[in-house]
Every structure is written in C-alpha cells, then in structure tokens.
C-alpha atoms as one frame of an Amber mdcrd trajectory, in Angstrom:
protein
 139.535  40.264  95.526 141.957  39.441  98.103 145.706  37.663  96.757 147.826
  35.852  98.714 150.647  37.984  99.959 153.834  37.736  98.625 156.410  40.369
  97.584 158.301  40.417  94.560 162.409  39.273  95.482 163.649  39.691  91.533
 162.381  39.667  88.374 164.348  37.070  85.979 163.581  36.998  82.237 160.219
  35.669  82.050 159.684  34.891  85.183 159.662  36.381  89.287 160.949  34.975
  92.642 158.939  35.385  95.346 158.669  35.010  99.163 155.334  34.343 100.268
 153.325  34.706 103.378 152.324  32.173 105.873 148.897  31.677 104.777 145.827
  28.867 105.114 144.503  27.047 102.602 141.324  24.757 102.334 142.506  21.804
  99.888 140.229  18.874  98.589 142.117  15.636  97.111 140.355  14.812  93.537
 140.799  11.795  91.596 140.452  11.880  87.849 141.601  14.199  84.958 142.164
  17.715  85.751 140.037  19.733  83.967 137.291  17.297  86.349 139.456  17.441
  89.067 139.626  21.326  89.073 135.725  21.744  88.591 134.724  18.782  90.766
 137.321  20.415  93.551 135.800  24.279  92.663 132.360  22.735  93.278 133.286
  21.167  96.284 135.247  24.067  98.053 132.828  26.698  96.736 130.512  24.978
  99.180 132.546  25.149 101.773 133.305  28.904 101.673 129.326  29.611 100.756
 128.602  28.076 104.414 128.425  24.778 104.480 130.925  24.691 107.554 130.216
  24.608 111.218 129.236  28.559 111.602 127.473  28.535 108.371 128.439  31.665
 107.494 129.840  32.506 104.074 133.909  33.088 103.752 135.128  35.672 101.278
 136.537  34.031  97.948 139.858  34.847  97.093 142.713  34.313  94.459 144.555
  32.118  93.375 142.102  29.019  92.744 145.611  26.556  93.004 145.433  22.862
  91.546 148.691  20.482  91.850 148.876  16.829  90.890 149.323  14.513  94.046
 150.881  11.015  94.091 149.379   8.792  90.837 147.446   5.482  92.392 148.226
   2.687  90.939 144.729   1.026  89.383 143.906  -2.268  90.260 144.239  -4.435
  86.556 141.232  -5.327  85.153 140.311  -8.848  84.175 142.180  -9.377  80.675
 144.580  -6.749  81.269 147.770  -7.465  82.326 149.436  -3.789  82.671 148.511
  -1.599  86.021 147.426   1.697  84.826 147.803   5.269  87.149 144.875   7.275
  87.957 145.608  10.896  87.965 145.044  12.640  91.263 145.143  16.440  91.652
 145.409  18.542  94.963 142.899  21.702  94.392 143.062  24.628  96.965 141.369
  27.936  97.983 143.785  29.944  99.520 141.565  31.672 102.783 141.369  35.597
 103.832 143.786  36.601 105.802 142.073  37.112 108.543 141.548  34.133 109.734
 144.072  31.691 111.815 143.537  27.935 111.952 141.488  28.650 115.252 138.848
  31.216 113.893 138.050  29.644 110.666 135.292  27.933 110.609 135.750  23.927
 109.980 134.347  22.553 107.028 131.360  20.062 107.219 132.957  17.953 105.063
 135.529  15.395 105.815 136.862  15.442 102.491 137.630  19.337 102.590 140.742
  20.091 104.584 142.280  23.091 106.210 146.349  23.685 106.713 148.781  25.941
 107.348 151.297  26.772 104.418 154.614  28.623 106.092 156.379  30.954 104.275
 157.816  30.321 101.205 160.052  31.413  98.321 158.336  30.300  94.987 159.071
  30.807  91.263 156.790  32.118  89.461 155.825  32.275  85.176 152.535  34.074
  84.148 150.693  33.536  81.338 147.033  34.191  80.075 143.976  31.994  78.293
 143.074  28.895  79.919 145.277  27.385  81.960 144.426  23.658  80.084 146.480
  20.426  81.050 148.441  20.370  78.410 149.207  24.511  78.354 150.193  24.446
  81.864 152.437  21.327  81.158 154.429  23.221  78.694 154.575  26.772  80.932
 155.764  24.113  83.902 158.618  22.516  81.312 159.818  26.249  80.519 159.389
  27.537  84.131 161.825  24.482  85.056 164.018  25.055  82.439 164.865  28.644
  82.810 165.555  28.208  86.950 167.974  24.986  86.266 169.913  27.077  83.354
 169.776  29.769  86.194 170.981  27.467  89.094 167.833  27.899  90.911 167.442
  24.475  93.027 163.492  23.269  92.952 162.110  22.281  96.356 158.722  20.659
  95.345 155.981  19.888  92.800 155.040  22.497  90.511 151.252  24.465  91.375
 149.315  26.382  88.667 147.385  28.856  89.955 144.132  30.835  88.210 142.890
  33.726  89.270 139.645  34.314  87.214 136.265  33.114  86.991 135.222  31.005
  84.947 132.994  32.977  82.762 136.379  35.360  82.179 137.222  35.609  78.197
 140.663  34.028  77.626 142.602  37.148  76.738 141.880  38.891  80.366 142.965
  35.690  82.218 145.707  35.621  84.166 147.403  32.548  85.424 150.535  31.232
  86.954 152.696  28.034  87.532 154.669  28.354  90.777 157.532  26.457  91.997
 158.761  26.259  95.700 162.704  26.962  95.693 164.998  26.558  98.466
C-alpha cells in the first residue's frame, strides 16, 4: 500500500523528524467524539475513493488514515442549563496516490468531502502500536510534545495521529503515529 513520502531527517530518542512531500489529501470535517468521528469520516471517504466522484472510477487506498481535532463549537445552552458546552470536531483525511495532481483527481460528489494540497513539511513523529484510542493517542501526543520542547524543537501546528491498518488488524501488528508540524 502506497505511504506518503517522507524521508527520515534524524532519529531522536523515541521519536523521528521528518520532511515530507507535497502531497493531496481528501479531508471530511466530523462533528462528534472521535472514535465516531474517525468511522463516520472512514465511511464517508471510503466512498469517495470506491467511485462515488465525478469519473466514478475507484482511487487506490493508501496510508496513513490521518484524524486531527478542528476548532471545538461552542453548543448552543439548552433550556435549564446555564453553562455552554463544546462539541468535539475532528478533521479525518485520506492522503491520495501520488499520481494524481489537484487537476487529474477526480472531484468528489460530495460537498462535504474536500480535496487540498498539503506543501512540504517537516513533522515530528512518535510510533506506537494497538489502537490508536482517544485517550492513548492523548497521552503519545503529551510525550511527543514533551520530548521536542525539552529538545528545543519549536511546534508549528496541531498534533495529527495517523493509522495505518485496517480495521480488522489485531492490536499487536498495528502501527500508528502522532505527528507534529515543526518549523
């Protein structure tokens, strides 16, 4: 299965910088928790890539599956409540083969599926296996962090976890990653 391409710029303690290639990416916004975000997202973009876009013609899946969480929305209070809650939203993202520029893949049926061009970029990068859960990535994310400030590494963005394996893979043969843009 086709990775995005990136090559390897050190290797510090647990984790590796990296400088990625200018790629594309087909990204659906999901509201909710993530582990429905990420399926409900999967489910959606699946389609997409299976041919519901305007050549109908299947696109080859590739890896990482990456999910990020995008702005919180505030919730409008209920009646009897007096404190505005956040609803989780999540950014989840097929990265596309490539092969394709923004002008020869085909466009997505639908609206809510959108396709953009990621520039190259230098990223930090932890891996770890089993399911990448909320609350598992949350704590790979707090180490990740940790170990590039106590390195001096300066953070340029939100962290992204990325999973590489179906679904159906057992937990110890997963493989999964948080990365972190860097300037």
């Amino acid at each position: 299965m086709e990775e995005a391409a990136y090559s390897v710029i050190t290797k510090a303690g647990s984790y590796e910088l990296r400088s990625y290639d200018p790629h594309l990416r087909a990204e659906v916004v999901m509201d909710g928790p993530y582990r429905k975000s990420l399926y409900g997202g999967f489910r959606v973009l699946a389609d997409y890539i299976f041919g519901n876009n305007t050549a109908s013609t299947g696109i080859s899946m590739t890896a990482p599956v990456v999910s990020e969480e995008s702005e919180k929305i505030a919730m409008t209070a209920p009646v009897l409540h007096q404190e505005q809650e956040e609803k989780e939203r999540h950014v989840i993202s097929f990265i596309m083969p490539a092969e394709y520029t923004l002008e020869t893949l085909p466009k997505p049926n639908n609206a809510s599926v959108t396709v953009r061009e990621i520039g190259a970029q230098k990223m930090a990068a932890l891996r770890f296996g089993g399911y990448a859960t909320k609350g598992r990535a949350e704590r790979r994310i707090e180490r990740l962090l940790k170990a590039l400030a106590d390195d001096g590494i300066t953070v340029a963005g939100e962290a992204q976890v990325a999973q590489f394996n179906p679904p159906w893979t057992p937990p110890w043969m997963r493989r999964n990653e948080i990365l972190i843009p860097m300037e």
